[in-house]
C-alpha positions in Angstrom: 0.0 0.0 0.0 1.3 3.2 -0.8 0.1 6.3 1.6 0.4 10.0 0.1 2.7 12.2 2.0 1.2 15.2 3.8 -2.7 14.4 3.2 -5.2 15.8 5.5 -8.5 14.3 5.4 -11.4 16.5 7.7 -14.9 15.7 7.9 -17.8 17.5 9.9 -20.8 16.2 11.4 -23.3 18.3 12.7 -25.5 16.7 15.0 -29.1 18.0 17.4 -28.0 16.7 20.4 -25.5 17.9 23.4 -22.3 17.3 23.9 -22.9 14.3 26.4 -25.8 12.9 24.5 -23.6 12.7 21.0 -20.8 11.1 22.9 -22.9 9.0 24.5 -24.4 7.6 21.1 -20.9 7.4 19.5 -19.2 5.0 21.9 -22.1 3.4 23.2 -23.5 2.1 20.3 -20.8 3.1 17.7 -21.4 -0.1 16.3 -24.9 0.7 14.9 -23.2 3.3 12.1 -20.0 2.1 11.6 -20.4 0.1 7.8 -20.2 -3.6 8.0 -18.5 -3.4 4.4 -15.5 -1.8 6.5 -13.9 -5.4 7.6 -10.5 -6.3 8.0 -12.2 -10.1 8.8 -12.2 -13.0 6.6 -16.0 -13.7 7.9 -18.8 -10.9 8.9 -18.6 -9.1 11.3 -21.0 -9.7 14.3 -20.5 -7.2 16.3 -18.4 -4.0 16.4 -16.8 -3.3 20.6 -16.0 -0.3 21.9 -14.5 -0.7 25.2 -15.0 2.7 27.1 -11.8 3.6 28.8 -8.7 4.9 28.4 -6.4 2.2 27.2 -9.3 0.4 25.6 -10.0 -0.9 21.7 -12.0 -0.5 18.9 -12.4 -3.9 17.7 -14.5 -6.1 15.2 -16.1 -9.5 16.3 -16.5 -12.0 13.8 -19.5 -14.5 13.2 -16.7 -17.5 13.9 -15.6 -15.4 16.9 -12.4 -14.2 15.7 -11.5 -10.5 16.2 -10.0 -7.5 14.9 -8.7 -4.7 16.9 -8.4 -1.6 14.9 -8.4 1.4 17.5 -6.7 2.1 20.5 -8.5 4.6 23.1 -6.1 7.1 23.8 -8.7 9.3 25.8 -12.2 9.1 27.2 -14.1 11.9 28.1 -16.9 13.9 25.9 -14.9 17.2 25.7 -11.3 15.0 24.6 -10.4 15.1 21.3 -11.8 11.5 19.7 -9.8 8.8 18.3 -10.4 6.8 15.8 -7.5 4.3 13.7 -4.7 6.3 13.2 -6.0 9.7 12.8 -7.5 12.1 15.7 -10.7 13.7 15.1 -10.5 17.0 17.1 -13.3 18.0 19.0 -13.1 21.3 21.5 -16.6 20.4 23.4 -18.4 23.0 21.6 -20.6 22.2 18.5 -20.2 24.2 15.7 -21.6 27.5 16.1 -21.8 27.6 19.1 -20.0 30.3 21.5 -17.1 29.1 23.6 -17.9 29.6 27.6 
């Protein structure tokens, strides 16, 4: 695989909902949007885990019960910047537009 040199990739989601709530939605149930088409598995994936602490993974479960981990927590708290794979999605706890405290 070759990766281009000095490629920045952003994307924006704006979402009705507070801080806590959107947090909430992404890592509790993360695996209800993630794509099942985006498998590193030999077999479906079952389920998609996101273990919710510092330290944790992002990791596909297969239907034979074999696993993928593909993220590594690297901080846990709604106002942290998120991490996802190898890149970090920034997030300053304020949704766009709104007014910093």
């Amino acid at each position: 695989m070759t990766e281009a040199p000095g490629v920045t990739v952003r994307r924006q989601v704006i979402v009705n909902a507070s801080i806590e709530r959107a947090f909430a939605v992404f890592t509790q149930r993360f695996g209800d949007f993630k794509p099942p088409e985006h498998n590193m598995l030999a077999v479906p994936i079952a389920e998609t885990v996101f273990e919710p602490r510092v330290g944790g993974h992002i990791y596909d479960r297969g239907a034979d019960g074999s696993e993928c981990r593909w993220a590594r927590i690297l901080a846990y708290e709604p106002i942290a910047p998120w991490v996802t794979g190898k890149g970090v999605a920034t997030y300053d706890g304020h949704l766009p537009g709104e007014a910093a405290a």
